[in-house]
C-alpha positions in Angstrom: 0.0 0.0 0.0 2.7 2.2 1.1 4.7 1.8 -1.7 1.8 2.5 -4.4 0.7 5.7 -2.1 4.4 6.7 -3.0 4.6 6.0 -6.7 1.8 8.2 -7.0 2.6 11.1 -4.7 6.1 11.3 -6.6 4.1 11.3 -10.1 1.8 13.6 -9.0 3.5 16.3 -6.5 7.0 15.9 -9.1 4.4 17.3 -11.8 2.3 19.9 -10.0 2.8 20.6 -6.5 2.2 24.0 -5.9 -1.6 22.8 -7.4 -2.1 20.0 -5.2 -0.9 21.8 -2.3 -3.3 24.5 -3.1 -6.3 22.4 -3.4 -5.8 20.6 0.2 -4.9 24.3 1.7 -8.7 25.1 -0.1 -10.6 22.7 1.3 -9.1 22.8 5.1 -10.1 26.7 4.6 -13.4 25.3 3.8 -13.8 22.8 6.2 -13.0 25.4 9.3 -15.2 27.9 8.3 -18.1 25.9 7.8 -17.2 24.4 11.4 -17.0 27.9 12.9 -20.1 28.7 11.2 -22.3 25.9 12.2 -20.3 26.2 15.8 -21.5 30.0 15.9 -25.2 28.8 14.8 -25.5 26.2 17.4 -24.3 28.9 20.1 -27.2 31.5 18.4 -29.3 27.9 19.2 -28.4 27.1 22.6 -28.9 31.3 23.3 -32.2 31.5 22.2 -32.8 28.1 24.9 
């Protein structure tokens, strides 16, 4: 398994890393602010309790 994970990441990152790198960076950007969003609507929730 490992060894196929590493085939891949050296195709892939030796091509374009700067774009892969990019895209994870995007979506962990996306993934915390929906979480601080739905955090901040579940505070607004238990307010209104």
């Amino acid at each position: 398994m490992r060894s196929i994970m590493q085939k891949t990441n050296g195709s892939q990152f030796g091509l374009q890393p700067a774009g892969k790198q990019e895209l994870a960076f995007r979506c962990c950007e996306l993934t915390r602010s929906r979480s601080i969003e739905l955090a901040n609507s579940i505070e607004k929730l238990k307010s209104k309790i």
